[in-house]
Phi, psi and omega in degrees: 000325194277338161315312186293313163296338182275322194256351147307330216243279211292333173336267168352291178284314163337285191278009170290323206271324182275014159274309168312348218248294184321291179312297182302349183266334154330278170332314198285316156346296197286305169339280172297354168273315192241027186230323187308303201256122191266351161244139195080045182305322171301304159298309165266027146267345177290307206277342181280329185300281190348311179286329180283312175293297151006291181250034170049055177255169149234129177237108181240166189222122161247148147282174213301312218264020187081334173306117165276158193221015152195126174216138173206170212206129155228032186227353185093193184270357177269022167284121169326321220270359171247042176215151166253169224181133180277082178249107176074056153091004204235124173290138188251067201288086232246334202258354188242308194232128176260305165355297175319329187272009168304338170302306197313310177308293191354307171259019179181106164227113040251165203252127171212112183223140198267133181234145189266122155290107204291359196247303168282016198359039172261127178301131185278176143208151198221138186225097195235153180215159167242146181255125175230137219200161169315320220253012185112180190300093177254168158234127183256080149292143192241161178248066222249150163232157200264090172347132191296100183252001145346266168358288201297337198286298178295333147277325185277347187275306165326282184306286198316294210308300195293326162320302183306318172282337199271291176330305141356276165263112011278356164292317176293346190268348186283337183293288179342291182306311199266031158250305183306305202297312197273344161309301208270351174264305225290343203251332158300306182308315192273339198280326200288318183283324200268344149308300195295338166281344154290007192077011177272117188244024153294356203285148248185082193220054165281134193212147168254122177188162226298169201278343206285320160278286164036252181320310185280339173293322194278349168274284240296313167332295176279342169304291154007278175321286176337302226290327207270320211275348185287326182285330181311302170336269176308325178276333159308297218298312194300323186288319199260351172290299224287335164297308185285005215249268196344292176291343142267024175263322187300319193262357194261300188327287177347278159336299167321298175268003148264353165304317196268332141335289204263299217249024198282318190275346179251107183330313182260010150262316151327267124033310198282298214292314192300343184304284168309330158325282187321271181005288179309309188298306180310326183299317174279347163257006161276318188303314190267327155309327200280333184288309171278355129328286187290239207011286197291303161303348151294292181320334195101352194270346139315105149257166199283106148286096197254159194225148182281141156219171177269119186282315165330286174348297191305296184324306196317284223295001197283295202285352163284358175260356145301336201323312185315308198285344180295298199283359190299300203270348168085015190269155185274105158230156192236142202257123152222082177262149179228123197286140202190125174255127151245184180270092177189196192261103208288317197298323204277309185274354168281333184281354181254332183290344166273351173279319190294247229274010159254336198269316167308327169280330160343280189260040183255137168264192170334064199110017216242185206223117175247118156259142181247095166263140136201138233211113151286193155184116200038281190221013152271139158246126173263113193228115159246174134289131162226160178211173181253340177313193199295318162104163189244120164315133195298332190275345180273007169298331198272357181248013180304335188255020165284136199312164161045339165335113164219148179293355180238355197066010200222111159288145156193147268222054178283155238274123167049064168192136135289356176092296175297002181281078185169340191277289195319298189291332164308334193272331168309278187320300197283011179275299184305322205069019148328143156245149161239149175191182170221157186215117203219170171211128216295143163032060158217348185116189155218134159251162209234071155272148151218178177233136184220164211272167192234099196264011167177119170251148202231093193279010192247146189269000000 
C-alpha cells in the first residue's frame, strides 16, 4: 500500500520531468535545423515539421525585435499560443504579442511552466529559451500538453490496493500457520518447565518443530536429566555422609559404655574395645579431611605445588604400602613401568594412583591380576591400573567419579575409604589438566587411566 501511494504521489512530477526531458532535445533538434544549419533550408524545415508533428507540439521562433520569424502547430486550437493564459497570476494575451513572454525567459532561461489550456482546460507545459546563433538573437517556444494521468493515477493506486489486500490476507494465513507451529512447542516447553520448577523431573519437552527448538527442547531434556541425577546424587551424599556419621559414632558409643560398664578393670579388653574407638575415631577424621580436600580444590583454594619427580618412583613407593593386601587376597600384580619424569604436585598424583590401586583390590577377587602401566609418548605420560574384577555397567561409567556414586545405590562401608576418592582424584587430574577415564566391561574387569603432559625427562637410569 505504502508502494502503491509512492507511485500515486510521484507519478506526476516523474512524467512532468520526462516530458520535459523530452521537449528540451526537442528544442536543441530544431536550433540546429532552423537557427544552425544554413543549407538545405528547404529540408531542414520539412525535417523541423517532422519533429514537431512526432511529438504533438506548437512551435514559435521570435526574434530579438519581437517578430515570429517561424510558427507550426500539431496541436489545433488547444495551442496556448492562440489564447490568452494566466501565468503567476498575470495575464498573456499569446494570439496578439507573443512577445511579452520574453521578459520571462529573461528572468529564467531556460522557461519551463505549467499552464491551464483555456480551450482543453487541460494542463500545458511552455517551454522557452532564447538562442544565439550566427543569424542573431531568437526566442524558441515550445507547447507541449501534458496528457490526463488522473486516470492513470488511479488504476495504479487501484492495482496496488487490490495487490495489497491480496498480499495481506495471505501474508495473514501465513502468519498463523507459522506462529501456531512456533507458539505452540514454546507453550509446551513452558508448561514442561513449571513442572520442573516444582521438582517434577518427568517433564518431558520434546516437540517437532523447527530445528532451532528442536535443539532448546533436546538441552533442556538433558538439563532435565542432569538435574535429576543431581538431586538422586544429593540424597545419596546426604544419605551416605549421615550414614558414615552415624555409624562410628554408634560404635565409638557402643564401645564407650562397655568400657565403663565391662571392661574397665581388665587391661586387655580395654585395650581392644579403645582400639576400636581409635579405629572409628580415625575413619572420621579421614572422612572429614577428604570432605574438606575435595571442598577446598573444587573452590581453587588447594593450589598445586608442582615439582619435576620420577612418576616410577612415586608408583613403586605407592604399591609397598599394599604389599600387606597383595598377599592377603593372593593378587598377582604385575609391573611394566617406564622411568619417566613430570611436572606436577607429587603428593597430589600419588594420592590418585593410590586410589586407582586401592579401588582395583577393592574389587578384585582372589588369586586374580592387577597391572600397573606406565608409557611415554613424545610429551604424553600414560599411566594406568587394570584389574580382573567384577567390572562396572556401561551406563554407570560417566558416573563413577561423582561423589558417594554407587552401581547398586545401597551403602556400605568399605575398609579405609570415604566414598570420595575417584571425586578427589578427578578434581586432582583436572587441576593438572590431565585427561582421565576408565574403561570397563562388565565381569571382564577395569582400567583406571589418566594422561598428563611431561615437562622434563631425566634420560640417565
Amino acid at each position: 500500500m505504502l508502494f502503491g501511494l509512492l507511485q500515486g504521489v510521484l507519478i506526476r512530477p516523474y512524467y512532468r520531468n520526462s516530458r520535459l526531458d523530452t521537449i528540451v532535445e526537442v528544442a536543441a533538434n530544431l536550433e540546429r535545423l532552423l537557427l544552425d544549419d544554413d543549407s538545405a533550408q528547404a529540408d531542414n524545415v520539412e525535417k523541423a515539421l517532422d519533429v514537431i508533428v512526432d511529438n504533438g507540439l506548437c512551435v514559435s521562433i521570435i526574434n530579438a525585435k519581437g517578430e515570429e520569424v517561424y510558427a507550426n502547430d500539431a496541436l489545433g486550437n488547444t495551442c496556448i499560443f492562440y489564447s490568452t493564459v494566466e501565468i503567476d497570476g498575470e495575464s498573456f494575451d499569446l494570439r496578439r504579442d507573443k512577445a511579452s513572454l520574453n521578459s520571462l525567459v529573461s528572468q529564467k532561461d531556460p522557461l519551463s511552466l505549467s499552464v491551464l489550456s483555456p480551450v482543453s482546460k487541460n494542463e500545458m507545459l511552455l517551454y522557452g529559451e532564447r538562442i544565439n546563433s550566427k543569424f542573431g538573437s531568437y526566442y524558441l517556444y515550445i507547447n507541449s500538453p501534458l496528457e490526463p494521468i488522473e486516470s492513470v493515477v488511479n488504476f495504479i493506486f487501484n492495482q496496488f490496493l487490490y495487490i495489497a489486500l491480496f498480499v495481506l490476507g495471505v501474508g495473514i494465513v501465513i502468519s498463523l500457520f507459522v506462529s501456531r507451529r512456533i507458539t505452540y512447542p514454546i507453550i509446551k516447553i513452558k508448561k514442561e518447565a513449571d513442572k520442573l520448577t516444582n521438582g517434577n523431573y518427568d517433564a518431558d519437552f520434546k516437540v517437532n518443530s523447527y530445528s532451532e527448538i528442536n535443539e532448546l527442547a533436546q538441552t533442556l531434556n538433558d538439563a532435565t536429566k542432569q538435574l535429576s541425577q543431581t538431586d538422586e546424587l544429593r540424597n545419596d551424599l546426604i544419605a551416605n555422609v549421615s550414614h558414615d556419621i552415624k555409624t562410628p559414632l554408634t560404635m565409638i558409643k557402643a564401645y564407650s559404655e562397655m568400657i565403663k560398664d565391662i571392661s574397665g578393670d581388665d587391661p586387655q579388653k580395654r585395650n581392644e574395645h579403645l582400639d576400636v574407638i581409635i579405629e572409628e575415631v580415625n575413619y572420621l577424621d579421614k572422612l572429614v579431611a577428604d570432605m574438606a580436600s575435595l571442598s577446598k580444590m573444587q573452590a581453587g583454594v588447594d593450589t598445586l605445588k608442582k615439582t619435576n619427580f620420577d612418576l616410577k618412583a612415586a608408583v613403586l613407593e605407592i604399591t609397598k604400602l599394599y604389599d600387606g593386601l597383595f598377599k592377603e587376597h593372593s593378587i598377582n600384580l604385575k609391573l611394566d613401568l617406564e622411568r619417566v619424569f613430570v611436572y606436577g604436585d607429587e603428593l597430589k598424583l600419588k594420592q590418585v594412583i593410590a586410589n586407582f590401586i586401592s579401588n582395583a583390590i577393592k574389587y578384585s577377587k582372589d588369586g586374580t591380576n592387577i597391572t600397573l602401566l606406565l608409557r611415554q609418548d613424545e610429551d604424553v605420560v600414560h599411566f594406568e591400573v587394570s584389574d580382573e574384577g567384577e567390572g562396572i555397567d556401561e551406563e554407570d561409567l560417566p558416573y563413577v567419579w561423582d561423589r558417594y556414586y554407587k552401581k547398586d545405590r545401597r551403602f556400605h562401608r568399605e575398609v579405609a575409604s570415604s566414598g570420595l576418592g575417584l571425586a578427589i582424584a578427578k578434581t586432582i587430574l583436572e587441576a593438572h589438566g590431565a585427561k582421565y577415564g576408565v574403561i570397563s566391561k562388565k565381569g571382564e574387569g577395569s582400567t583406571f587411566y589418566f594422561e598428563i603432559s611431561k615437562d622434563y625427562e631425566n634420560e640417565t637410569d
